[in-house]
N, C-alpha and C positions, 0 to 999 in steps of 0.2 A: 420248841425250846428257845428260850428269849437267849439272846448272844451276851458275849465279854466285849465289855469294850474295852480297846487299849488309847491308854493316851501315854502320847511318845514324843519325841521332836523329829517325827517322821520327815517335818518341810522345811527344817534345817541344811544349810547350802555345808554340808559336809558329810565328807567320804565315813567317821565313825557314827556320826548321829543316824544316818539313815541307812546305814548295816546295822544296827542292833536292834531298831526299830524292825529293819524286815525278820531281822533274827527271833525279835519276840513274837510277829505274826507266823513264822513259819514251824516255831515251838507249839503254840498252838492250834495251829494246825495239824501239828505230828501227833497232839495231843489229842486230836478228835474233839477239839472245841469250838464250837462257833463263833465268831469274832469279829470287831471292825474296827478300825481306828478310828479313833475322834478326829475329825474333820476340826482344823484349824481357822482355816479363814474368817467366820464369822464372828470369832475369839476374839482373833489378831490384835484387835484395836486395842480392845478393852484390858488385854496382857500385858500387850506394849504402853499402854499410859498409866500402869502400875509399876513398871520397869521402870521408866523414866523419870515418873515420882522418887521413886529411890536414889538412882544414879544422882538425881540433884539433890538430894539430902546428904550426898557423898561427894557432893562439889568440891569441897573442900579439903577429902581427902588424899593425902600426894597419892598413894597404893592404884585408889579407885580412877584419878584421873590421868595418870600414868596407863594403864592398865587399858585405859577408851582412847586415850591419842593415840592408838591401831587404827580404829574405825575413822576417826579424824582425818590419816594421814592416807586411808583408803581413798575416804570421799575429794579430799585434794588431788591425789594422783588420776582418780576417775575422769575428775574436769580438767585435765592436765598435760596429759599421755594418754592419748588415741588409741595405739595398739594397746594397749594397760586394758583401757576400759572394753572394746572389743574381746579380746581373749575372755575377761572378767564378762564381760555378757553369753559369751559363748558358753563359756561352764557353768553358770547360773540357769542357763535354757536346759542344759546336759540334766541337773539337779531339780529344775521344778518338772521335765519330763517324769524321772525316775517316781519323784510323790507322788505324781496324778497315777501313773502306769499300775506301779509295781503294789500299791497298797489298797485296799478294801475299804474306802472311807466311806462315813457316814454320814448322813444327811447333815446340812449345815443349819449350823447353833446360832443364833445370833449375839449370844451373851451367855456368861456363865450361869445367871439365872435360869436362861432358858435352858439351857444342857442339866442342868439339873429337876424342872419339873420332866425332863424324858427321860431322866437316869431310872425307875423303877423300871424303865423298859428292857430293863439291860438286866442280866442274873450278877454281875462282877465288875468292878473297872480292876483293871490293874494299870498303873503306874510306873515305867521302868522304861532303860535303866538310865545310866550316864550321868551327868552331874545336874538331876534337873531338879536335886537340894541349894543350887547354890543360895546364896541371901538375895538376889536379887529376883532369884525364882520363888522364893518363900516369900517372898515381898507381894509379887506378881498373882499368888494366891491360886493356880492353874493346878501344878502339879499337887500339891497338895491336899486335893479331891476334899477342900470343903465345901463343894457346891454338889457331893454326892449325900442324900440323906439319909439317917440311920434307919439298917434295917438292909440296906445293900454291900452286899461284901465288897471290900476296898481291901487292895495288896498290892505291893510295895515289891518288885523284884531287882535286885540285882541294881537298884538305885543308889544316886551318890549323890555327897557334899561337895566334894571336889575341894574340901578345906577341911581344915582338922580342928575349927573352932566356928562360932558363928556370933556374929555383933548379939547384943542382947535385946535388940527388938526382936531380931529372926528366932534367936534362942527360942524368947516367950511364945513365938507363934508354932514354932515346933514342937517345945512341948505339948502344946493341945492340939494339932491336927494329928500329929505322930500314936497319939492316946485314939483316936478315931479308925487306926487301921486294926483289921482283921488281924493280918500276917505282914512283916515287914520283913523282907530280905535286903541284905545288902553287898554290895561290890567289895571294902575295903575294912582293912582293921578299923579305922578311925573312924570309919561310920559307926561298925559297933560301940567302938568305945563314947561316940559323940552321943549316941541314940541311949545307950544305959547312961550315960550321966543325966541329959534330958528327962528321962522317964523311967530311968531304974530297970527297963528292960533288956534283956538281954535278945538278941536277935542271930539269927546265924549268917554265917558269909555262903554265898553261894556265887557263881560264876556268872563274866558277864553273859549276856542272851547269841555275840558273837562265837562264846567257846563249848555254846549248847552243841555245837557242830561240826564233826571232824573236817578234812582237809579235804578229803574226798566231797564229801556232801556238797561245802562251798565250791566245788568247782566245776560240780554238776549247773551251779548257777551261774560261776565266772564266764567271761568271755572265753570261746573256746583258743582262738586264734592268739597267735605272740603277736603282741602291738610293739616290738624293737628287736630288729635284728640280730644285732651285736649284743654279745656277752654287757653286763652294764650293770653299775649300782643306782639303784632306787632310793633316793632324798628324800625325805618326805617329813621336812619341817614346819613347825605352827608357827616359832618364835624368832627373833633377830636373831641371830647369834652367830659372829664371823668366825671364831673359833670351831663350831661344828663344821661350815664349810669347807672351812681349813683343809682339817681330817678328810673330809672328802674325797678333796685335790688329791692328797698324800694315799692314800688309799687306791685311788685313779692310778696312781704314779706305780706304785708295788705290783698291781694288779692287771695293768693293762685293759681293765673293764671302764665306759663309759658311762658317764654321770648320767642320768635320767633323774630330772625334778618336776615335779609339780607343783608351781615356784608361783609367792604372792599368795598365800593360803588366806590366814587372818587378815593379813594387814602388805602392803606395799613395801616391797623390801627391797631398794633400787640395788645392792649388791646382788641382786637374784639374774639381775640383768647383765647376760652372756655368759653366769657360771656352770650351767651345763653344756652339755652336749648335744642332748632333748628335753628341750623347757616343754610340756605337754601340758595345754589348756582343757581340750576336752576329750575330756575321760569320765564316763561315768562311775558309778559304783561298782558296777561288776568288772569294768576296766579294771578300775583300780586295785581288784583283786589278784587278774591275771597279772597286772605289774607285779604285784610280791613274788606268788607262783614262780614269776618268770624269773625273777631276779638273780644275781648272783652274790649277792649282798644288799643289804639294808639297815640304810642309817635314818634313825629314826628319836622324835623328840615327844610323838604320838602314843598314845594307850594301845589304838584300835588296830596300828600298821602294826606295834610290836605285836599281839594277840595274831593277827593272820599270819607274821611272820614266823610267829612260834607254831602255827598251825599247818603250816607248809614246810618245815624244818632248812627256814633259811638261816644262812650266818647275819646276825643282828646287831646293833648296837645302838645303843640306847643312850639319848641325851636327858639334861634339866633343862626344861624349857625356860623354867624361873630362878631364881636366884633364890639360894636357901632361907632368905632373910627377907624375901618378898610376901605381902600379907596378901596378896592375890597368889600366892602359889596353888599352883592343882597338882605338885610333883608330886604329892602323896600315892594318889590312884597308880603313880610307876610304878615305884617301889615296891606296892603290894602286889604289884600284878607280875613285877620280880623274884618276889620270894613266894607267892604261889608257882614261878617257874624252877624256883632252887636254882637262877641266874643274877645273882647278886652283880655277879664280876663283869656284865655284858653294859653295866651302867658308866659310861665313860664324860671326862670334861672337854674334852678336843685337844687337848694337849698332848694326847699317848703318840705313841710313838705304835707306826701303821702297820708295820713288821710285825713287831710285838704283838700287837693284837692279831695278828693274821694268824699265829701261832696258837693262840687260845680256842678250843673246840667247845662247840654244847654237847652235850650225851641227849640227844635228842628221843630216844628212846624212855630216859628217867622224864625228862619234861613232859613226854605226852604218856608214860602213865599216871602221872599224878592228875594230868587237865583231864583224863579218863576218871579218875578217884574223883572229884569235883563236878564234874558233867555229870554221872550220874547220879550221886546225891541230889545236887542242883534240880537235876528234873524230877528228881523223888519228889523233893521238898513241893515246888509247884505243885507237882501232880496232888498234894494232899490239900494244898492251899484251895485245890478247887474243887476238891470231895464230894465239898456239901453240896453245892450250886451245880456238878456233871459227876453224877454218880456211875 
């Protein structure tokens, strides 16, 4: 029986890209499907100078070049600060271990061309999930499986925009790659709602590939061992933002629990520098999990931290990574991953007051039967997407 292949951002140097990658190879595996990830490296180039194509046709916009002086202000600090760049290499070794180890990759491609005279070899790709609609990736022309050719079933799961509009070149290439897939699932309202204005279709939401999996399951995977002693909250921020640390501190102070961060994610953030307690560089994936597990709170600006923290039933709290008025904003994918929790209220600006919120409970019970109403559908829905192709 010829295999699925999955293409993911499996080799992506973060803690949610390469959990829901494993999470879609472990789905189908439960599924009794045969599978392997598309091996990246041979790509790489060829993605990356469609990216870059883009970005510089967006030279000029403040959003876009605002939004890269992350990467800028990394590469400065790398040639700059010594420990910076060590810890920063350390968890990069941590992250390209995990890709080689943990996934089932396929022989390498040397170009989208070529991955596509082998695609008949394959009964399926699927696609999924995370934001790898953004326009830069629709640009880049990878995820978008048009070098898969008709006549191979192509699906779409649990994938995102990570924006709630798309420039109108992206538009136009979306509408016609998007007309090319079998089944197209998605993460977010906005996706549905972007995908029917696009192509008039209508698509269903189904859950990311991280909430395929109870609490128990990931932790058959987690590290077994507590990596901090002490009682302690878990940081775990993408974006600048003093005011979230703030809360923190205040939080720390109420609580008597120590700060544990995993500090300098995206981008170099010299306030990161001495504000915990345990600044921790290398921590893999499955670390990373048992940090939530362990936690005794979690302040989070993350999709994937809130998702495990709801799936372990920690006390949570949730930032904007972006500013409401930012046109690089991804705060959407929160929001809905909010109100599929029926936790509207756990969404904070750093301003609140630490008490107050200490006071405020989840009914953790109503949050994990609805991610059980959702999970099962979810793996319904897959399971039919792949009928024809594993009977």
């Amino acid at each position: 029986m010829k295999k699925t292949a999955l293409v993911t951002c499996y080799f992506q140097h973060n803690y949610g890209s390469q959990l829901q990658a494993l999470a879609t190879q472990m789905m189908l595996d439960k599924l009794g499907v045969e599978n392997e990830t598309v091996r990246i490296d041979g790509l790489k180039r060829e993605i990356n100078r469609a990216k870059y194509k883009y970005f510089l046709s967006k030279a000029f916009d403040k959003n876009t070049v605002m939004d890269k002086m992350a990467a800028i202000k990394k590469a400065i600090a790398k040639r700059t600060n010594r420990k910076y760049a060590e810890n920063l290499a350390a968890r990069d070794r941590i992250f390209s271990r995990f890709a080689e180890t943990r996934f089932r990759l396929s022989p390498m491609y040397r170009s989208k061309a070529e991955l596509g005279q082998h695609a008949r070899d394959y009964a399926a790709f699927i696609v999924g999930s995370d934001q790898l609609w953004l326009p830069s990736n629709i640009a880049a022309d990878y995820y978008t499986l048009n070098f898969v050719p008709d006549g191979v079933t192509k699906i779409a799961y649990a994938t995102s925009f990570g924006v709630s509009s798309l420039p109108r070149k992206q538009a136009d290439m979306a509408r016609k790659f998007l007309n090319r897939f079998d089944s197209i699932f998605v993460r977010e309202t906005s996706g549905q709602r972007l995908i029917k204005k696009l192509t008039g279709r209508d698509v269903p939401l189904v859950c990311d590939p991280t909430l395929l999996f109870t609490a128990e399951e990931w932790n058959r995977q987690a590290t077994p061992k507590r990596l901090v002693a002490d009682n302690y909250i878990l940081c775990y921020y993408l974006g600048n933002n003093p005011a979230h640390r703030a809360f923190a501190k205040r939080l720390s102070q109420k609580t008597n629990c120590k700060i544990v961060q995993l500090p300098n994610l995206d981008e170099y953030i010299k306030s990161d520098e001495g504000f915990a307690d345990y600044p921790l560089y290398e921590v893999s994936p499955l670390d990373f999990i048992a940090l939530i597990r362990d936690a005794k709170y979690v302040l989070t600006d993350s999709f994937h931290c809130t998702v495990f923290s709801a799936l372990f039933s920690k006390d949570f709290y949730v930032f904007r990574r972006y500013g409401a008025d930012s046109a690089v904003s991804t705060n959407s994918r929160i929001y809905s991953l909010l109100d599929t929790f029926d936790t509207p209220g756990r969404l904070l600006t750093g301003s609140e007051d630490a008490a107050e919120c200490l006071q405020a409970k989840i009914d953790f019970t109503a949050v994990h039967k609805r991610i059980n109403r959702l999970r099962e559908a979810s793996a319904t829905a897959l399971k039919q997407a792949l009928r024809s192709q594993h009977p």
